[in-house]
BADRENGU-644556 format. One record per residue (C-alpha): residue number from 1; x, y, z negated; residue in one letter. Coordinates in Angstrom, 1 decimal. Layout:
BEGIN
n,x,y,z,res
NUM,X,Y,Z,A
...
//
This chain:
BEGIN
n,x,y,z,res
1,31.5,-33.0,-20.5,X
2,31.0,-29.7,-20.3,X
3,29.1,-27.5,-17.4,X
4,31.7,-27.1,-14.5,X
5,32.6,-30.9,-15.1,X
6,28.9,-31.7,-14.5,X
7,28.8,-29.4,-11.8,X
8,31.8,-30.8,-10.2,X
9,30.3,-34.0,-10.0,X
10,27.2,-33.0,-8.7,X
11,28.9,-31.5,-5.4,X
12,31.1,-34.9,-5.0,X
13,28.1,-36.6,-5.0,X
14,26.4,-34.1,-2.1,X
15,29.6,-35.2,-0.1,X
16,29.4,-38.3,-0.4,X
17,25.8,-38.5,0.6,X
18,26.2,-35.6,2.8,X
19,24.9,-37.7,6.0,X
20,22.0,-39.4,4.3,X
21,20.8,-35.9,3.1,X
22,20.8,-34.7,6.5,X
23,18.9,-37.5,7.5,X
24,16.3,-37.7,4.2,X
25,16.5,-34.5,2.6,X
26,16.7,-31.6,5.5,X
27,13.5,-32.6,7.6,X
28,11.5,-32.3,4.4,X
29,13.5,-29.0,4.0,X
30,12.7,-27.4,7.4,X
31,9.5,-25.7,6.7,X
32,11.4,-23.5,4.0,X
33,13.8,-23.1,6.2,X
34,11.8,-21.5,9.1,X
35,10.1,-19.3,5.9,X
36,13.6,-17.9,5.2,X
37,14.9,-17.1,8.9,X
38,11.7,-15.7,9.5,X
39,11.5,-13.2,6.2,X
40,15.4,-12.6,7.3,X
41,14.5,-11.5,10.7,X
42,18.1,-11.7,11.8,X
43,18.9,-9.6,14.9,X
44,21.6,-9.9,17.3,X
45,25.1,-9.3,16.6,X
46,24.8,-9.5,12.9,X
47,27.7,-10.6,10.6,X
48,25.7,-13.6,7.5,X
49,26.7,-14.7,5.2,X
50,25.0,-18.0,4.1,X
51,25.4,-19.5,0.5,X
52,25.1,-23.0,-0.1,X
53,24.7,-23.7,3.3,X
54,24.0,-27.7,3.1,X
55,23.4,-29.4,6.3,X
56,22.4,-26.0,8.3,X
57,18.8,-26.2,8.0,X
58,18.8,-22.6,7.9,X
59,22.3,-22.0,9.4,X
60,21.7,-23.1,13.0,X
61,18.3,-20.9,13.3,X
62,20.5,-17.8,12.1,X
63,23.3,-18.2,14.6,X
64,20.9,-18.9,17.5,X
65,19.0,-15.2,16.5,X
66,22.6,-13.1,15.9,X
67,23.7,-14.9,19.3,X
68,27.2,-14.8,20.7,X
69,28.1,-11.4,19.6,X
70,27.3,-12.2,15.8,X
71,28.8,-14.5,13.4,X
72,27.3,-16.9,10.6,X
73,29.5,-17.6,7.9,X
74,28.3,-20.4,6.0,X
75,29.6,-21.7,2.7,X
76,29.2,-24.6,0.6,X
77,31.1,-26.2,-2.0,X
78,30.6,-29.3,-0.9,X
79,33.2,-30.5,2.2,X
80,31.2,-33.4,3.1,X
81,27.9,-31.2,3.9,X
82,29.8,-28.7,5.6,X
83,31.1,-31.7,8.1,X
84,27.6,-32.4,8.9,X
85,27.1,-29.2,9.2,X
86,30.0,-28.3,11.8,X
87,29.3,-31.8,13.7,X
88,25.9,-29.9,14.3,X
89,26.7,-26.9,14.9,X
90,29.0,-28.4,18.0,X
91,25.9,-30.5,19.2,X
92,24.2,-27.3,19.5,X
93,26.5,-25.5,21.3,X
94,26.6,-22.9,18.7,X
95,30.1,-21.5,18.3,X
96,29.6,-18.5,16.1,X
97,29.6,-20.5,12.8,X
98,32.7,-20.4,10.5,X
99,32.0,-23.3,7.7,X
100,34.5,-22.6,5.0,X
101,34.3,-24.4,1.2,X
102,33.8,-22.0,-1.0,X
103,32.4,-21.5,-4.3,X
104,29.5,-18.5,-4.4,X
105,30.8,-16.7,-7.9,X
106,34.3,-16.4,-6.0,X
107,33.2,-15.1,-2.3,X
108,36.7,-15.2,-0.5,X
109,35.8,-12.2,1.8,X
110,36.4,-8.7,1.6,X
111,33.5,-6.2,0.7,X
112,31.4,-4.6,2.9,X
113,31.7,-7.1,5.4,X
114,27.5,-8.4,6.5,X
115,24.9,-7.0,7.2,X
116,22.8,-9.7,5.9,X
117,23.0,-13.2,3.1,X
118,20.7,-16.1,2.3,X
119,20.5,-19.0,0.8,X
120,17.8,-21.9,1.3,X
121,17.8,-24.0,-2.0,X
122,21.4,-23.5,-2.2,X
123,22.3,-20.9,-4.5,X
124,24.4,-21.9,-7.5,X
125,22.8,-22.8,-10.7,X
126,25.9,-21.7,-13.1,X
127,27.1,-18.2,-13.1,X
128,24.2,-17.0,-10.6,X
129,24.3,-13.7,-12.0,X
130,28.1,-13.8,-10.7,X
131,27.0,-14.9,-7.3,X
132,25.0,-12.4,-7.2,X
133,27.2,-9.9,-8.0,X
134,29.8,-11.2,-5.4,X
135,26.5,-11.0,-2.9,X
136,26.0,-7.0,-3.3,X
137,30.1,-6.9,-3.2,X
138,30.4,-8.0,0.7,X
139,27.3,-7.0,1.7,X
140,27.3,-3.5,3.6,X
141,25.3,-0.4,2.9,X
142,21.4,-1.1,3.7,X
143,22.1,-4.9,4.0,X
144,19.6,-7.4,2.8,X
145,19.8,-10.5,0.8,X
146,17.0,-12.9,1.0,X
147,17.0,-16.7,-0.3,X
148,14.5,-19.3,-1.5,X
149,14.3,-20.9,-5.0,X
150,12.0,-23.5,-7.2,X
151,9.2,-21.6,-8.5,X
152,10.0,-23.3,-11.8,X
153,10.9,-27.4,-13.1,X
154,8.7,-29.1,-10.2,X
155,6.8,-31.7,-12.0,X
156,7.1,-34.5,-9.8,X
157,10.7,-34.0,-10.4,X
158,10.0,-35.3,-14.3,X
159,7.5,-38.1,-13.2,X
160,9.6,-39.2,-10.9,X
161,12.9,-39.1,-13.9,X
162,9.7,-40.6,-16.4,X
163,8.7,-43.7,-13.9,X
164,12.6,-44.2,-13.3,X
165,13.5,-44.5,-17.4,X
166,11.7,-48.3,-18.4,X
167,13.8,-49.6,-15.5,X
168,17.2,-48.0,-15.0,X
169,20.5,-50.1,-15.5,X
170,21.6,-51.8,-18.9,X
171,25.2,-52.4,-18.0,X
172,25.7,-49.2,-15.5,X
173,29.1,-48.6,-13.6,X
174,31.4,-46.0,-15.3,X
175,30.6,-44.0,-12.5,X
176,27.2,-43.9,-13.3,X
177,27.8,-43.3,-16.9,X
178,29.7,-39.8,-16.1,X
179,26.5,-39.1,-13.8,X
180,24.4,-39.5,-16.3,X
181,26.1,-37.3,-18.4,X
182,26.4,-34.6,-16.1,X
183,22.5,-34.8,-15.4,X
184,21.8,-34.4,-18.9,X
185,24.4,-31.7,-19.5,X
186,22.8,-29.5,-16.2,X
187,19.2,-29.9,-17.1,X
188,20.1,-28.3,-20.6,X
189,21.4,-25.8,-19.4,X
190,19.6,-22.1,-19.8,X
191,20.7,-21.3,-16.3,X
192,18.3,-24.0,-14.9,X
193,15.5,-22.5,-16.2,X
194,16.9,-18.5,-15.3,X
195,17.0,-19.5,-12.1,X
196,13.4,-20.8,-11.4,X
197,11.8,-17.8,-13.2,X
198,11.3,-15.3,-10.3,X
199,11.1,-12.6,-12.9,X
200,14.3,-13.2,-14.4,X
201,16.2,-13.6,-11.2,X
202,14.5,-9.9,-10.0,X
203,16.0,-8.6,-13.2,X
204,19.2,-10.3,-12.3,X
205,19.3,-8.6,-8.4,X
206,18.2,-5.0,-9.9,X
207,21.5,-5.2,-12.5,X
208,23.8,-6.0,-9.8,X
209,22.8,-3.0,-8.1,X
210,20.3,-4.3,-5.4,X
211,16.9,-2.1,-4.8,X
212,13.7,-3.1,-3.4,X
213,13.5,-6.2,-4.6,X
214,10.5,-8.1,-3.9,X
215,9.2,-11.9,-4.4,X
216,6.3,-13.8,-2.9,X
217,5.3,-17.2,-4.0,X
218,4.0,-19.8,-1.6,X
219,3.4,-23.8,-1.6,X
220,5.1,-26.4,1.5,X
221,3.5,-29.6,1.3,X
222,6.3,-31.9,2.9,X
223,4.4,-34.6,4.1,X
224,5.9,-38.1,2.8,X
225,4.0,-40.6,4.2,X
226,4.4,-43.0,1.3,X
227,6.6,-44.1,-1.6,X
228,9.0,-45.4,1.0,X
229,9.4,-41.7,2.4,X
230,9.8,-40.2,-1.2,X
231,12.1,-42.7,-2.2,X
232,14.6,-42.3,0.8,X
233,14.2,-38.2,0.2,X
234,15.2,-38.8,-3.8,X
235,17.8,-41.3,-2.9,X
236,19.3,-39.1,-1.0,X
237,21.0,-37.1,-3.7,X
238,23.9,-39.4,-5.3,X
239,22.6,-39.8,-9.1,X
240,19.7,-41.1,-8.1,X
241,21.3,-43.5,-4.7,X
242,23.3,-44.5,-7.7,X
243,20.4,-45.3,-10.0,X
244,18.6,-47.3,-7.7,X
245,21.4,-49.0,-5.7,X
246,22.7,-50.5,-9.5,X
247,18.8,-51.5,-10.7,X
248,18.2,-55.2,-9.8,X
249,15.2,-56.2,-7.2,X
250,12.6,-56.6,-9.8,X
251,13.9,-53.4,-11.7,X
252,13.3,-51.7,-8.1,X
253,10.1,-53.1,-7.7,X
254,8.6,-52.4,-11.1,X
255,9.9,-48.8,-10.8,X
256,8.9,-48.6,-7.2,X
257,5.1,-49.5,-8.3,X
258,5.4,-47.4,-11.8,X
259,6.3,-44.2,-9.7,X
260,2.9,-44.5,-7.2,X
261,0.9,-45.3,-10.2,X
262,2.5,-41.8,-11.7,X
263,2.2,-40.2,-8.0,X
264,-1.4,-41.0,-8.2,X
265,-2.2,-39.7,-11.3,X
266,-0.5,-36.5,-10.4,X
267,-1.4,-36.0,-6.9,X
268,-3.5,-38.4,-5.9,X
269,-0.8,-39.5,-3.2,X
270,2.7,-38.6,-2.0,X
271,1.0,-37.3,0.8,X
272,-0.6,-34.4,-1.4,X
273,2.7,-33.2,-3.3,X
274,3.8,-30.0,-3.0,X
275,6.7,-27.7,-3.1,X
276,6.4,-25.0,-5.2,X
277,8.7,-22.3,-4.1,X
278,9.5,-18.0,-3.8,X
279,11.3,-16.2,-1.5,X
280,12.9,-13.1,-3.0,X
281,14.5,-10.1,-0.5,X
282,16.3,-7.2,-1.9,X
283,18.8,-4.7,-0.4,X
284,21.6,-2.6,-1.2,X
285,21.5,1.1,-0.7,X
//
């Protein structure tokens, strides 16, 4: 299996579990988001672009600041998270969002076209350099381009991956055979580690052409409540629903108590993990 295979299953899986994200993931999410919209500072009538758009954690904010007379084009690559997304959008009342699938290295719209783009957590892992060069290509003269990322590999991410390991499935589905493959093929890949190094992604924005690029660092503590909370927010990506739905009852229980003995150590708590994050801006002259 090579990268786009791997990749290709990631985003069927964010469709599938598209409405348990929403539910899980995006609460958890909305302090970053409010980070983002606020270091945007989108104005009123204002053409955006939004990459990797999930859910809209960060889209509905942005259409309810460019209002009526501006426009929020958010896309995804991933249908099923665009369908929350427009559901909504329509609960809202917001009208001047345009979901459309799209892949970020191959940005279906002509240049010089926003005034602004972001991206909260979404921006592609492979080819980002790409992305970002399709970013500078539709954004006008003097827009900006501002968008969150992991300030590195979080480590509860591998003590959560090192508490799951003693207990996952011996005889596991074919499906979550290729899932595991396509875990291990992305988290080898250089990309990954590109992309959570602020310094290398500045480098990346300068090269495309962008100027004044500048990154600040902060920490969102999300606030689970308990293993319970930080098991529906991790089973809410499909590897891992996948993992735990095929793990029998004692494997989930031994697993369940492993990862708060890990959590613990770590943190002292769920309660006290944090999100380690930057927010990079840039424009183009």
């Amino acid at each position: 299996m090579n990268a786009d295979e791997a990749a290709f299953h990631y985003i069927d899986e964010y469709s599938r579990m598209a409405e348990t994200y929403d539910r899980h993931v995006r609460p958890r999410f909305e302090p970053i988001a409010r980070r983002l919209v606020e270091l945007l500072a989108p104005k009123a009538g204002e053409r955006v672009l939004e990459i990797g758009a999930g859910t809209g954690n960060a889209t509905l904010p942005i259409a309810g600041r460019v209002g009526p007379a501006g426009l929020v084009a958010a896309i995804d690559a991933a249908e099923g998270q665009l369908r929350v997304l427009q559901r909504r959008a329509a609960e809202a009342g917001l009208g001047n969002i345009h979901q459309e699938p799209m892949d970020a290295g191959h940005i279906l719209y002509p240049r010089n076209v926003f005034d602004a783009a972001t991206s909260n957590l979404g921006f592609p892992l492979l080819r980002w350099r790409q992305a970002v060069a399709e970013t500078f290509r539709v954004l006008r003269d003097g827009g900006r381009f501002v968008f969150s990322g992991w300030d590195g590999i979080a480590d509860w991410v591998g003590a959560c991956a090192e508490a799951q390991k003693p207990h996952l499935a011996m005889s596991p589905s074919p499906r979550l055979l290729e899932l595991r493959e396509a875990v291990q093929v992305l988290r080898s890949c250089p990309e990954r580690d590109e992309l959570s190094t602020p310094a290398t992604v500045e480098q990346g924005l300068e090269k495309a052409g962008f100027t004044a690029v500048r990154t600040v660092r902060e920490t969102i503590r999300p606030g689970f409540e308990g293993v319970g909370a930080f098991l529906g927010f991790r089973c809410a990506w499909g590897y891992d629903e996948m993992e735990w739905r095929e793990m029998p009852p004692s494997a989930q229980a031994a697993f369940t108590a492993d990862l708060e003995k890990a959590f613990r150590a770590l943190y002292g708590g769920f309660e006290a993990l944090e999100f380690r994050l930057y927010f990079t801006a840039a424009q183009r002259e």
